[in-house]
N, CA, C and O atoms as CSV, one atom per row, in Angstrom:
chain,resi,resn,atom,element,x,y,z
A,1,UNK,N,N,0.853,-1.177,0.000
A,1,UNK,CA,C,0.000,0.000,0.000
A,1,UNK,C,C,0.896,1.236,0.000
A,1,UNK,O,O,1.966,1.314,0.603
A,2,UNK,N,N,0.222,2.396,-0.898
A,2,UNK,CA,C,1.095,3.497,-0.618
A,2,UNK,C,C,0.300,4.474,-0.764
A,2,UNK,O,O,-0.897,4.206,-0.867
A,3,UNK,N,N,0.662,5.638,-0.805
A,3,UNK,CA,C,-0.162,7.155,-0.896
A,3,UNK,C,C,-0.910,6.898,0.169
A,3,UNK,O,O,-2.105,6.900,-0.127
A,4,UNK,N,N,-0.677,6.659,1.387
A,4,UNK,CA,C,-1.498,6.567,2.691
A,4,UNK,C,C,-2.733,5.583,2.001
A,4,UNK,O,O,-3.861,5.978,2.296
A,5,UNK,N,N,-2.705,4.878,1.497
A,5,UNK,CA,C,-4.033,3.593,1.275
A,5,UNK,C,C,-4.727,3.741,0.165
A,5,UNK,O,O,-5.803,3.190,-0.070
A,6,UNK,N,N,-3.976,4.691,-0.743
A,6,UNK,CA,C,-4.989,5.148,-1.874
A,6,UNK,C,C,-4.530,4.175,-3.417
A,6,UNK,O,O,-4.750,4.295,-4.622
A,7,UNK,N,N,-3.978,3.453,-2.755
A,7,UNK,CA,C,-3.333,2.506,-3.996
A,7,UNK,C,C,-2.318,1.785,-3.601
A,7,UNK,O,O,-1.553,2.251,-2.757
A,8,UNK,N,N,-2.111,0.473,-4.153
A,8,UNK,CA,C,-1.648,-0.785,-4.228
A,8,UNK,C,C,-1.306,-0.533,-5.333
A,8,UNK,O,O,-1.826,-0.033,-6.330
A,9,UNK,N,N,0.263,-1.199,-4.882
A,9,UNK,CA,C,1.403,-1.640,-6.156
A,9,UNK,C,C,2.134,-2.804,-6.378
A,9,UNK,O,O,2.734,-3.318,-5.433
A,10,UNK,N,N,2.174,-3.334,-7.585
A,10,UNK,CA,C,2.552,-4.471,-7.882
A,10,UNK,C,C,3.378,-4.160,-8.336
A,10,UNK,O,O,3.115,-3.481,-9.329
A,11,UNK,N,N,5.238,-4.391,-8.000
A,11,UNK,CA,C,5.997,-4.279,-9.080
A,11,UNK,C,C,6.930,-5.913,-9.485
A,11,UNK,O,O,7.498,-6.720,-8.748
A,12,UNK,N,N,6.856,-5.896,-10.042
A,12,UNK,CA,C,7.022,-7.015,-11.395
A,12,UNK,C,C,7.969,-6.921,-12.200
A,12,UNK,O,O,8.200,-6.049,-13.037
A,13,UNK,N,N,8.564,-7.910,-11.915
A,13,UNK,CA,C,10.328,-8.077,-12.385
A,13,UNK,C,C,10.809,-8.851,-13.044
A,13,UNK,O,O,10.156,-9.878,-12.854
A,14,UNK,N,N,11.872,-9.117,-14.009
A,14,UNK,CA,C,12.389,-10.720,-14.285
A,14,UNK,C,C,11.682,-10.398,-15.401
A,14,UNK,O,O,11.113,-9.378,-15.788
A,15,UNK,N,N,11.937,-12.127,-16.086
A,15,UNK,CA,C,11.172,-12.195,-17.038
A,15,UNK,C,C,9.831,-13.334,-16.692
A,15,UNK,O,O,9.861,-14.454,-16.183
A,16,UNK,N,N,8.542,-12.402,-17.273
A,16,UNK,CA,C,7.512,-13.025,-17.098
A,16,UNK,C,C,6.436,-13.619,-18.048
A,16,UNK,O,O,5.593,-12.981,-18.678
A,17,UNK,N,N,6.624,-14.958,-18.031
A,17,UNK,CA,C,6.555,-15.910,-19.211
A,17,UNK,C,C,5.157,-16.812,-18.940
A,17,UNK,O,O,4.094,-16.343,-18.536
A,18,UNK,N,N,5.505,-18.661,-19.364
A,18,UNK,CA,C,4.238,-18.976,-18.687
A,18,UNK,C,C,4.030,-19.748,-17.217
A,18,UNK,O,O,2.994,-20.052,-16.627
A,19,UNK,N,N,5.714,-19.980,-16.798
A,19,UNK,CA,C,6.249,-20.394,-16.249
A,19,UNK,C,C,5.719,-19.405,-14.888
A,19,UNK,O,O,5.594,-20.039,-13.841
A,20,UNK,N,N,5.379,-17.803,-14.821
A,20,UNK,CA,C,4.976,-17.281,-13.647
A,20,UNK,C,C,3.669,-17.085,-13.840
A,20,UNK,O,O,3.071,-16.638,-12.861
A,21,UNK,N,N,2.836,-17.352,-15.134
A,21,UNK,CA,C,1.546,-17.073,-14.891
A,21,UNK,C,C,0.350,-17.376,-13.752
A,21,UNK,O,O,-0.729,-16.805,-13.589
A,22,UNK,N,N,0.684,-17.989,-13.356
A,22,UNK,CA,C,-0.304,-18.780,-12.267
A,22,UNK,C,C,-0.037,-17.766,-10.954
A,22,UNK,O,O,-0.994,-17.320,-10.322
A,23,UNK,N,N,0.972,-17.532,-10.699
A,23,UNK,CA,C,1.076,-17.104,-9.975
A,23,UNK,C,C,1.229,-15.397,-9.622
A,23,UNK,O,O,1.085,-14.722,-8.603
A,24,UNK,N,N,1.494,-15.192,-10.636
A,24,UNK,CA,C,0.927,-13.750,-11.315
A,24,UNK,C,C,-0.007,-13.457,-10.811
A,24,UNK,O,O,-0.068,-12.607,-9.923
A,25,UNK,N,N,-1.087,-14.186,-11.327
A,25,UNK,CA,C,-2.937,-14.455,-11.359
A,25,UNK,C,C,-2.722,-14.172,-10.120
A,25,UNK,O,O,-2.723,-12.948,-9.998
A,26,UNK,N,N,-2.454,-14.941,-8.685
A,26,UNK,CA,C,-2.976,-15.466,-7.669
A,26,UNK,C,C,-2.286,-13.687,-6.942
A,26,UNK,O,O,-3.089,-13.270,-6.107
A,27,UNK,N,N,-1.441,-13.019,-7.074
A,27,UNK,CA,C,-0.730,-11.715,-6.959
A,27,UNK,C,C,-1.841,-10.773,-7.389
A,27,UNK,O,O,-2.607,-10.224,-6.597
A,28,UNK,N,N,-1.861,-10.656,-8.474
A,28,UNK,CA,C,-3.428,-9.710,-8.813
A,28,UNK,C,C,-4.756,-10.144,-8.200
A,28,UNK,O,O,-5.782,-9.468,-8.118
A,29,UNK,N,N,-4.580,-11.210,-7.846
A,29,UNK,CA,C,-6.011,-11.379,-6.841
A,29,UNK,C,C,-6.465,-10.822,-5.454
A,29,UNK,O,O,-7.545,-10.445,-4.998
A,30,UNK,N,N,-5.031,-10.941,-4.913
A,30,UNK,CA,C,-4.740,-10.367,-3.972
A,30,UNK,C,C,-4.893,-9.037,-3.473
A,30,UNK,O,O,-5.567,-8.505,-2.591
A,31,UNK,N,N,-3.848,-8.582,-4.528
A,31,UNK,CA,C,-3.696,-6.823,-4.764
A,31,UNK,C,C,-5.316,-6.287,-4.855
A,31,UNK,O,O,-5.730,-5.353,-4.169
A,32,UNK,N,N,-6.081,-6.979,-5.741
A,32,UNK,CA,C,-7.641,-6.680,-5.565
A,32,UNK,C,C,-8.421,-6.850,-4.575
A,32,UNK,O,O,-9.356,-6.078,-4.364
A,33,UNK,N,N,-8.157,-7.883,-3.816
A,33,UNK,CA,C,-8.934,-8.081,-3.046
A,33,UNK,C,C,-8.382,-8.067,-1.358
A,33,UNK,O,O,-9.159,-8.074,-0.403
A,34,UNK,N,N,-7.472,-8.055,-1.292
A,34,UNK,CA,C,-6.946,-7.816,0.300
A,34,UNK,C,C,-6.698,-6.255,0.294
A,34,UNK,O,O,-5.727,-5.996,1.005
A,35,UNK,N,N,-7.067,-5.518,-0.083
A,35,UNK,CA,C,-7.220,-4.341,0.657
A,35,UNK,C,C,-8.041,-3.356,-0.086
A,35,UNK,O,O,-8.160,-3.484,-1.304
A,36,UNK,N,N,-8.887,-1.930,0.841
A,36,UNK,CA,C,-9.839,-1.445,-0.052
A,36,UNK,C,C,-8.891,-0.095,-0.914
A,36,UNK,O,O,-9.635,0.869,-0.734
A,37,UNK,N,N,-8.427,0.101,-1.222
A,37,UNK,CA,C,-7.191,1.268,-1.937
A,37,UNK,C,C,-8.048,0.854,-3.465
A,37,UNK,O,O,-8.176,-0.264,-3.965
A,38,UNK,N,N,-8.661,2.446,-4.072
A,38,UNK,CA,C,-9.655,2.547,-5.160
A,38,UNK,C,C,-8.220,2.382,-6.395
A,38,UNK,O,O,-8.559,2.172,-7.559
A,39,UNK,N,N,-6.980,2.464,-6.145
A,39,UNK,CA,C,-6.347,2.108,-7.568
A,39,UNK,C,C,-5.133,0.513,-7.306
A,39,UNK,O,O,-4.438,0.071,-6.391
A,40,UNK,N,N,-5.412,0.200,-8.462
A,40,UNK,CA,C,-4.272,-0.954,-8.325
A,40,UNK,C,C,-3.102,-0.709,-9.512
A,40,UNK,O,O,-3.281,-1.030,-10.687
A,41,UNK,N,N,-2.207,-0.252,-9.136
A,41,UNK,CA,C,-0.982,-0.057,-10.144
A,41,UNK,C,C,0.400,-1.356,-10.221
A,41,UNK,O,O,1.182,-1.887,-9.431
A,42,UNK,N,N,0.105,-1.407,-11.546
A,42,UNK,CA,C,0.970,-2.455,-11.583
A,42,UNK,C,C,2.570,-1.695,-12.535
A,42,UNK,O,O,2.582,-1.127,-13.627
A,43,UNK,N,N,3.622,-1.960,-11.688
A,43,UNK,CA,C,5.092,-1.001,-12.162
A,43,UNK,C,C,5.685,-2.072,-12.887
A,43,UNK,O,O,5.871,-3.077,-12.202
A,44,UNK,N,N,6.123,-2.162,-14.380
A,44,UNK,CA,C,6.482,-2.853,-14.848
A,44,UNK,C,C,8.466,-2.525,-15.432
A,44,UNK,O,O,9.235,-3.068,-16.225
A,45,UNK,N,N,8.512,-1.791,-14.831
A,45,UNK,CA,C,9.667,-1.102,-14.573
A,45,UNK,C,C,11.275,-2.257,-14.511
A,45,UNK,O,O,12.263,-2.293,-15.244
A,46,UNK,N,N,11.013,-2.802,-13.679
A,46,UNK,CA,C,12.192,-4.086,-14.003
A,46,UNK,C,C,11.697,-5.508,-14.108
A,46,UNK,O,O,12.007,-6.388,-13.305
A,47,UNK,N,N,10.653,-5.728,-15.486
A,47,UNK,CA,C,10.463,-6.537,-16.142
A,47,UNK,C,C,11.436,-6.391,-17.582
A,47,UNK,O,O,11.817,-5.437,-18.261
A,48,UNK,N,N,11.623,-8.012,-17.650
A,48,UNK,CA,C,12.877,-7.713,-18.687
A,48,UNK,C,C,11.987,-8.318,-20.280
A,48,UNK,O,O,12.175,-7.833,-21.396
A,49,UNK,N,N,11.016,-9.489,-19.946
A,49,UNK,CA,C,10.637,-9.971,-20.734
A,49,UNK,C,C,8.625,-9.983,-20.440
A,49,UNK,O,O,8.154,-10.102,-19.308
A,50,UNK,N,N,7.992,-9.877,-21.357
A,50,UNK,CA,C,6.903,-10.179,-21.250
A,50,UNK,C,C,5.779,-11.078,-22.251
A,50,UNK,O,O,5.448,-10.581,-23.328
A,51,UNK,N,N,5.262,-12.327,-21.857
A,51,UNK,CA,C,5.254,-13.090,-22.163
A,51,UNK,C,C,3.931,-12.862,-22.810
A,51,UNK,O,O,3.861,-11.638,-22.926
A,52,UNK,N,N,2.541,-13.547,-23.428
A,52,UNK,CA,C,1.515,-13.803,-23.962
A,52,UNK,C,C,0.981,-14.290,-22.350
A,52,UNK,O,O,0.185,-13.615,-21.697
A,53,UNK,N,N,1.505,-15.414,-21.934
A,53,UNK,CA,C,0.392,-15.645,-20.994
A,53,UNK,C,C,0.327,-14.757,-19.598
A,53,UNK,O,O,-0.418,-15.006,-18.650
A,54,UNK,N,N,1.316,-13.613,-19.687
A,54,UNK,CA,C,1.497,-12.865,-18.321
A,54,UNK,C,C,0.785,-11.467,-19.173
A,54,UNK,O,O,0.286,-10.493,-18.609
A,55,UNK,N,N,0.862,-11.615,-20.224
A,55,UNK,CA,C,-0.316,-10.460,-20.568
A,55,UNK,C,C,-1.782,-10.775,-21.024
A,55,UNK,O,O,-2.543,-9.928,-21.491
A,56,UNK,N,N,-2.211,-12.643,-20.750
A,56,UNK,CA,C,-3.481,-12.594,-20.257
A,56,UNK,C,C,-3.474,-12.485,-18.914
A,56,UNK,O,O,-4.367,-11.768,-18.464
A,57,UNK,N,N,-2.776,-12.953,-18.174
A,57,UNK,CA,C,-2.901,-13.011,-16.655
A,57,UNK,C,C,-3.021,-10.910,-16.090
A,57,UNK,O,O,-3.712,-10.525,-15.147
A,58,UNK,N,N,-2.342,-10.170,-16.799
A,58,UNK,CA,C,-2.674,-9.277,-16.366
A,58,UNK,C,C,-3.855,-8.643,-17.041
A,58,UNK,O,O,-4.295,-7.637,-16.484
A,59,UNK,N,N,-4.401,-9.014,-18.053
A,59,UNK,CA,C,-5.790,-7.942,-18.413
A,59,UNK,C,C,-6.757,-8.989,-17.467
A,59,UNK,O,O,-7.849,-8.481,-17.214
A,60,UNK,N,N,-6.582,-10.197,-16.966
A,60,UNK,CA,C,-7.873,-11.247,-16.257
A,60,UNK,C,C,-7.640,-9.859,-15.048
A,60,UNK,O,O,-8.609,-9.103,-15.107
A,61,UNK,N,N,-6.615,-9.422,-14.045
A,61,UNK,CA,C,-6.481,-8.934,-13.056
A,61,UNK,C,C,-7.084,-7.686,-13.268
A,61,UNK,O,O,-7.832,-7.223,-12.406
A,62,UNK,N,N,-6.834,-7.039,-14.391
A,62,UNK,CA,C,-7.137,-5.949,-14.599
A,62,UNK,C,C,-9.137,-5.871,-14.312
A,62,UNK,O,O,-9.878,-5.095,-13.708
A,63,UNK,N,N,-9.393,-7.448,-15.334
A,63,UNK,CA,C,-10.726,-6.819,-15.317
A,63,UNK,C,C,-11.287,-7.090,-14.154
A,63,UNK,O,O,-12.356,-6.498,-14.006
A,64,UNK,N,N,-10.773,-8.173,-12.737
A,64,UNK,CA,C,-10.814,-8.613,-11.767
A,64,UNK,C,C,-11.123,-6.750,-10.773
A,64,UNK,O,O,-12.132,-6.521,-10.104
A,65,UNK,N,N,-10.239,-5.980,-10.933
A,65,UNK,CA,C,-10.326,-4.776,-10.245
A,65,UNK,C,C,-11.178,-4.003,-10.949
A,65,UNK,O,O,-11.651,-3.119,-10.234
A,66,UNK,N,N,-11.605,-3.978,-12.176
A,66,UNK,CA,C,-12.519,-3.233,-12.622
A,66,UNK,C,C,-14.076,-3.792,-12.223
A,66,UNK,O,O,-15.171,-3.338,-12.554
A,67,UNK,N,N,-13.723,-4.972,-11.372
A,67,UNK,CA,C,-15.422,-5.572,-11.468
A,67,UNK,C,C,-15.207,-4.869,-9.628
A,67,UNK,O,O,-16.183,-4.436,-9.015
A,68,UNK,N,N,-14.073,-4.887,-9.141
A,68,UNK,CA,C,-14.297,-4.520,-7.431
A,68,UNK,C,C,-13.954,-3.327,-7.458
A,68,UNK,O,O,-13.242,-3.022,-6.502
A,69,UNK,N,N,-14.312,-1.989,-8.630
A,69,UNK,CA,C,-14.622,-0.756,-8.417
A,69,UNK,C,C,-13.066,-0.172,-8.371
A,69,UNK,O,O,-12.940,0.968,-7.924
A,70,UNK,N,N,-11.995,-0.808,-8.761
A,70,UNK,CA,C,-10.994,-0.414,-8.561
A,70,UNK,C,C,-10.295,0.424,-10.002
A,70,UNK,O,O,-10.688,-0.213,-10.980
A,71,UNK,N,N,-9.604,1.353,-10.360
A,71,UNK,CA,C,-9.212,1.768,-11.348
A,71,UNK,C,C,-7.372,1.037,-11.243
A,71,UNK,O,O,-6.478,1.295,-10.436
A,72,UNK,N,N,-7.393,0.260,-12.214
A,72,UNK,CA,C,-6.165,-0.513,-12.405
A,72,UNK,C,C,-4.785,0.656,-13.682
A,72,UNK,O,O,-5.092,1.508,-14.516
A,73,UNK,N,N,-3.871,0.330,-13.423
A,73,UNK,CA,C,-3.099,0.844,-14.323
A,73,UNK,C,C,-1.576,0.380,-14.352
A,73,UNK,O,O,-1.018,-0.033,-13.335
A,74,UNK,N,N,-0.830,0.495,-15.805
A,74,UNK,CA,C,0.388,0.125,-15.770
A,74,UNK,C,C,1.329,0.852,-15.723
A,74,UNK,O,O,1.224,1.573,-16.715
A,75,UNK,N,N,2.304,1.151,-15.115
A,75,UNK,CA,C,3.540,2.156,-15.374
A,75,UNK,C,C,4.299,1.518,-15.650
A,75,UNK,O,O,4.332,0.297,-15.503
A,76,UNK,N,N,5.551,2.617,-16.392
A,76,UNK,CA,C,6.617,2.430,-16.457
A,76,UNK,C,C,6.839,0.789,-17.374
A,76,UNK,O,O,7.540,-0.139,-16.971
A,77,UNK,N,N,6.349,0.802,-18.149
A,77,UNK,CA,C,6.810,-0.307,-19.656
A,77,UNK,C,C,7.719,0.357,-20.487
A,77,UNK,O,O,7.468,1.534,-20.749
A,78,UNK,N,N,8.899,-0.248,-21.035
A,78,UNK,CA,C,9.881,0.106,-21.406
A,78,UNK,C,C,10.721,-0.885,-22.445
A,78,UNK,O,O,10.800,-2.101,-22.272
A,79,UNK,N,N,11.148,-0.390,-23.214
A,79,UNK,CA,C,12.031,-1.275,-23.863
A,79,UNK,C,C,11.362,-2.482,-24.346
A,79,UNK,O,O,10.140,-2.429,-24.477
A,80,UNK,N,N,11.934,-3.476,-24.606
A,80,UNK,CA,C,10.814,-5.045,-25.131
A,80,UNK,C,C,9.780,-5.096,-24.556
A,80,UNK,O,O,8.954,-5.747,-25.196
A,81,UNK,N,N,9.250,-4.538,-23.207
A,81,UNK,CA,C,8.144,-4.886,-22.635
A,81,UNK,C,C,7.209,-3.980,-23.034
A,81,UNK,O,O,6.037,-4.332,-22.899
A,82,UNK,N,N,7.525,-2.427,-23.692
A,82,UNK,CA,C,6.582,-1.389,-24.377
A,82,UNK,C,C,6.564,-2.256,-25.606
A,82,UNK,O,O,5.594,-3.011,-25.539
A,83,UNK,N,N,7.268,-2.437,-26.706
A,83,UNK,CA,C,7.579,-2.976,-27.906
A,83,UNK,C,C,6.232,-4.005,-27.464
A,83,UNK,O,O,5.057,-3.671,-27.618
A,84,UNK,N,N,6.655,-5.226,-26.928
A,84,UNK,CA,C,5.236,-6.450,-26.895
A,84,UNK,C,C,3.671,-5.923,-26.699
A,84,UNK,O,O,2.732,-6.577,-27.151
A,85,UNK,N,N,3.481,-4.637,-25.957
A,85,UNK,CA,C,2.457,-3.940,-25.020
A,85,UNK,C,C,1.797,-3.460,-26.793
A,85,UNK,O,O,0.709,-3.826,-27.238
A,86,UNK,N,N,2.611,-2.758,-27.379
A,86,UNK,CA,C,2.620,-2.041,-28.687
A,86,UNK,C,C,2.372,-2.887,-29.834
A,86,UNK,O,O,1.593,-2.322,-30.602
A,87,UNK,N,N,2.708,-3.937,-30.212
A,87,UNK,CA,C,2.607,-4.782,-31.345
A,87,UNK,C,C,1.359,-5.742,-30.675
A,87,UNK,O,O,0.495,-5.930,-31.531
A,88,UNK,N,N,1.063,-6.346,-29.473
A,88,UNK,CA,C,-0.267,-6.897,-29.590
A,88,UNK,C,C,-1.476,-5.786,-29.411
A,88,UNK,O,O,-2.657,-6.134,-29.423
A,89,UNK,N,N,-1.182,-4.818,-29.292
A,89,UNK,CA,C,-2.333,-3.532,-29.136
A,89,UNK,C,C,-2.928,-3.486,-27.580
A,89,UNK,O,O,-3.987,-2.934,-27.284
A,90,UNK,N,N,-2.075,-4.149,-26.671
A,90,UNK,CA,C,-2.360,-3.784,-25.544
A,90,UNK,C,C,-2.252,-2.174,-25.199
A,90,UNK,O,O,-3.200,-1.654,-24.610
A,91,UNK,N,N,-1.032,-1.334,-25.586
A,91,UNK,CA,C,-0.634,-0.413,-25.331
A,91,UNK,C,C,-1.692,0.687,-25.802
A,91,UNK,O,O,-1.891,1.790,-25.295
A,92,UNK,N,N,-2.280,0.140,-26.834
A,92,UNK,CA,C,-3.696,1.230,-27.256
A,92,UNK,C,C,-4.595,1.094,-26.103
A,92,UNK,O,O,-4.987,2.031,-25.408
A,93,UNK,N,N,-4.959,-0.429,-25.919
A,93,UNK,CA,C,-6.110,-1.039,-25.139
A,93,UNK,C,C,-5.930,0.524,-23.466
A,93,UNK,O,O,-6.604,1.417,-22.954
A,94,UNK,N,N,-4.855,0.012,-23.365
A,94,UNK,CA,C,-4.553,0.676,-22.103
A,94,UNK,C,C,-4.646,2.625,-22.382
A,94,UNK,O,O,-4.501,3.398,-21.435
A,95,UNK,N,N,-4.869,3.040,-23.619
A,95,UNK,CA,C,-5.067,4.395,-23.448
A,95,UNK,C,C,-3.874,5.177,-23.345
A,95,UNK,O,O,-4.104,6.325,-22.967
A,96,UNK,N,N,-2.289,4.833,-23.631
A,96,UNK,CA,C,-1.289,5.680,-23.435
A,96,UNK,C,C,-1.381,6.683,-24.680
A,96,UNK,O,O,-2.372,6.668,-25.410
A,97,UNK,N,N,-0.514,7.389,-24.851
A,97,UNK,CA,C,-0.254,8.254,-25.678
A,97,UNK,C,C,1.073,8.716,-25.695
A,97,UNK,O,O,1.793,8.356,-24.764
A,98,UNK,N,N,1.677,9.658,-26.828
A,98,UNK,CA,C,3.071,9.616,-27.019
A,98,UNK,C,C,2.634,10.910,-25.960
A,98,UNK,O,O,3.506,10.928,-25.091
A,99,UNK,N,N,2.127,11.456,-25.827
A,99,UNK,CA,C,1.251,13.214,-25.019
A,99,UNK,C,C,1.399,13.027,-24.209
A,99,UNK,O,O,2.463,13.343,-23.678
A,100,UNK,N,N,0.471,12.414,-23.590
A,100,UNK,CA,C,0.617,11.893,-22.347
A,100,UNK,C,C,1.860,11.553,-21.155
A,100,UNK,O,O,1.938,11.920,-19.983
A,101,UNK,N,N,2.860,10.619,-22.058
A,101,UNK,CA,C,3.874,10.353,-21.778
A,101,UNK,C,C,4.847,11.859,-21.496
A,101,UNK,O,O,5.483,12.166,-20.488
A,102,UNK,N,N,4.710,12.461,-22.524
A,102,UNK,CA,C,5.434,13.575,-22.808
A,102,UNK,C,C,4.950,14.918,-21.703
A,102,UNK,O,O,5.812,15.752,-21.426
A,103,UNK,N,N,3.958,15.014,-21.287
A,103,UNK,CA,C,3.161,16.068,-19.784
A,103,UNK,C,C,3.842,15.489,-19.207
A,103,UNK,O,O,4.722,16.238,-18.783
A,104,UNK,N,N,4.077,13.859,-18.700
A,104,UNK,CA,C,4.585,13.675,-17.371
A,104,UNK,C,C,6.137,13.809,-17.191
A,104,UNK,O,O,6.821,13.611,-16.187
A,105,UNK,N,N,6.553,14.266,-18.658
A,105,UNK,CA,C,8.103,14.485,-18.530
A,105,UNK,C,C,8.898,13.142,-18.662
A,105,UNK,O,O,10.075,13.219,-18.309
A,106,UNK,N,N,8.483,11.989,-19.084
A,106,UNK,CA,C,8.814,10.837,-19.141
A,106,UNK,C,C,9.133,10.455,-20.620
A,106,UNK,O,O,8.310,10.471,-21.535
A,107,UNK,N,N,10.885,9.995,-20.755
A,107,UNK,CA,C,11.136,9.998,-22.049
A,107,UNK,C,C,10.623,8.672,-22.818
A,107,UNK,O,O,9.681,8.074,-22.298
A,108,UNK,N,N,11.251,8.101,-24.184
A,108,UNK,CA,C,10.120,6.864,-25.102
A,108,UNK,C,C,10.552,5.912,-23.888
A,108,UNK,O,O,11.550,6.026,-23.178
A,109,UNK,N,N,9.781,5.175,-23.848
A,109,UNK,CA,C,9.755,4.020,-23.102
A,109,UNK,C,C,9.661,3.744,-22.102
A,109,UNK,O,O,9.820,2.614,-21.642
A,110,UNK,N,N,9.238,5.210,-21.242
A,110,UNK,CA,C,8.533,5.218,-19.462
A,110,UNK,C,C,7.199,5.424,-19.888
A,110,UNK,O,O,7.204,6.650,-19.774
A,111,UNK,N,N,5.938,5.130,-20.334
A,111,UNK,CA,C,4.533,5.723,-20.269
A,111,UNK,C,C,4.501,5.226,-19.479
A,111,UNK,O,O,5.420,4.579,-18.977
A,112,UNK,N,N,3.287,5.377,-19.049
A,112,UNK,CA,C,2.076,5.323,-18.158
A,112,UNK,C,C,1.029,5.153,-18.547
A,112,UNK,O,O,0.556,6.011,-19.293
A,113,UNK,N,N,0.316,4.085,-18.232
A,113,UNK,CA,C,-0.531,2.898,-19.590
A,113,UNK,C,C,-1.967,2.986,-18.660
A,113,UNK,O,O,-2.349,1.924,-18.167
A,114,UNK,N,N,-2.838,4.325,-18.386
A,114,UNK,CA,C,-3.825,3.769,-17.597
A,114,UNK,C,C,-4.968,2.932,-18.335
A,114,UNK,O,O,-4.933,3.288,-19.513
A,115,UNK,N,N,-6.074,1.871,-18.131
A,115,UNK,CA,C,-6.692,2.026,-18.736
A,115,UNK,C,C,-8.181,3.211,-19.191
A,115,UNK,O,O,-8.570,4.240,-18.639
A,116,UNK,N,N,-8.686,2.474,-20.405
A,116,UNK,CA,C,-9.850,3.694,-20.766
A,116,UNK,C,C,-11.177,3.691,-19.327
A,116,UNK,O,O,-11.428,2.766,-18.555
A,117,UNK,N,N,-11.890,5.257,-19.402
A,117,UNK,CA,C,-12.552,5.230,-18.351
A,117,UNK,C,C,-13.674,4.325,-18.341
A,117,UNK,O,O,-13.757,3.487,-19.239
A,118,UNK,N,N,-14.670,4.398,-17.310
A,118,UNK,CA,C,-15.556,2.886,-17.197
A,118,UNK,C,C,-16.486,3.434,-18.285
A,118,UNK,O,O,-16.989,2.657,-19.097
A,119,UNK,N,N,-16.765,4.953,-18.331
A,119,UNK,CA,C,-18.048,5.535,-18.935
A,119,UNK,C,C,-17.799,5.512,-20.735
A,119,UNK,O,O,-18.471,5.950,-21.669
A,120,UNK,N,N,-16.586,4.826,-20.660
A,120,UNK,CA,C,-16.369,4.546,-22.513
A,120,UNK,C,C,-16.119,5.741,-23.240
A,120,UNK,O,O,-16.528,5.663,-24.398
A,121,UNK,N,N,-15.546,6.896,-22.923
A,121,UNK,CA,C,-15.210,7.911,-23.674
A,121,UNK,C,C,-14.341,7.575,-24.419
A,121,UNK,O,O,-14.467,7.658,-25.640
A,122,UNK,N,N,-13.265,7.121,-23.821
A,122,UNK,CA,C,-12.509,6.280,-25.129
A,122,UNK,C,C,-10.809,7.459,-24.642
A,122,UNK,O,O,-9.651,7.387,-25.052
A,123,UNK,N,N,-11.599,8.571,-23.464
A,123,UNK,CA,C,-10.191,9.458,-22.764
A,123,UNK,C,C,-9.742,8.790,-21.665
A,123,UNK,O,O,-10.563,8.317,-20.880
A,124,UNK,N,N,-8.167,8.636,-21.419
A,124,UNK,CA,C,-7.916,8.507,-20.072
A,124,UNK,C,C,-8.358,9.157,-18.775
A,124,UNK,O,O,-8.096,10.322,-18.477
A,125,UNK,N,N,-9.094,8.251,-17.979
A,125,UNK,CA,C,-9.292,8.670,-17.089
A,125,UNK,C,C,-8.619,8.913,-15.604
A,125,UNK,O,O,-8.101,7.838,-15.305
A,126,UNK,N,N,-8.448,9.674,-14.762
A,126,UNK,CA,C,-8.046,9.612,-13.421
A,126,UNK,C,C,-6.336,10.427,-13.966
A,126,UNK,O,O,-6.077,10.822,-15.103
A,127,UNK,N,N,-5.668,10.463,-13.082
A,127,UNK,CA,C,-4.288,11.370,-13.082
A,127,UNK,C,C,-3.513,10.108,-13.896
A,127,UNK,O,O,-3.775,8.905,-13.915
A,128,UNK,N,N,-2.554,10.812,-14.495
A,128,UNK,CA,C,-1.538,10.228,-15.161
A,128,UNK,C,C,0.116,10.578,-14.786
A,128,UNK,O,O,0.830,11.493,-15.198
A,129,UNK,N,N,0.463,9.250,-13.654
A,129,UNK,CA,C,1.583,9.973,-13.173
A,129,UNK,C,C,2.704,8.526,-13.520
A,129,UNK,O,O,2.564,7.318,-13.708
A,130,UNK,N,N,4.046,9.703,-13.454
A,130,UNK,CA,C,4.769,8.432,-13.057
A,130,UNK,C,C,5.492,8.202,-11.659
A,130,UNK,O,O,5.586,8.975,-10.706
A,131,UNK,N,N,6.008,6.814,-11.834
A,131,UNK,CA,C,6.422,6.416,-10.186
A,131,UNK,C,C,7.876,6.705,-9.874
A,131,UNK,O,O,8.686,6.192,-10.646
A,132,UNK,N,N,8.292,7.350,-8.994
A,132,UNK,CA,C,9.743,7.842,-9.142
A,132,UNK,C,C,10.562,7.247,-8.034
A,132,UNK,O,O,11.763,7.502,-7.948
């Protein structure tokens, strides 16, 4: 927990393949459900590799916090792990922008990946920060 309880962080390291999926899962379950903090941020910051089944395991989590009222989001993807985020169209899914990136002062390959708001505007919703 951080920001005095206002969000839960997952940071996520190594390379994550299918070999950690399961347990991934059982980490985002958690993060959702053991405590009430309205955002769940997941820092992908010293992930080296990212796999197909750790990027179903994180949109299942994602939609896991979107069903318990929680606003989920990714920071800090970088390097091969923006590149994979970007070529399966997660990185759209999630609402970044080169703009976006660029307000928070964060050069190519730090965004900040929130997803789109619940009400379907299709704009990022909630603050767009990065984690320092």
């Amino acid at each position: 927990m951080v920001d005095g309880g206002r969000e839960v962080c997952l940071r996520l390291f190594g390379d994550l393949d299918a070999d950690c999926r399961d347990e991934l899962r059982h980490e985002l379950y958690d993060a959702v459900h053991d405590n009430r903090a309205p955002l769940l941020v997941v820092d992908l910051h010293d992930t080296a590799v990212l796999g197909r089944e750790a990027i179903g395991a994180l949109l299942e989590g994602f939609l896991l916090a979107r069903q318990a009222g929680k606003t989920p989001q990714i920071i800090n993807a970088r390097g091969v792990v923006r590149t994979v985020l970007q070529v399966t169209g997660v990185l759209e899914l999630f609402g970044a922008t080169a703009e976006s990136s660029a307000r928070l002062g964060a050069g190519p390959g730090a965004p900040v990946l929130p997803l789109p708001p619940r009400d379907g505007t299709g704009t990022a919703g909630g603050s767009l920060r990065q984690v320092t």
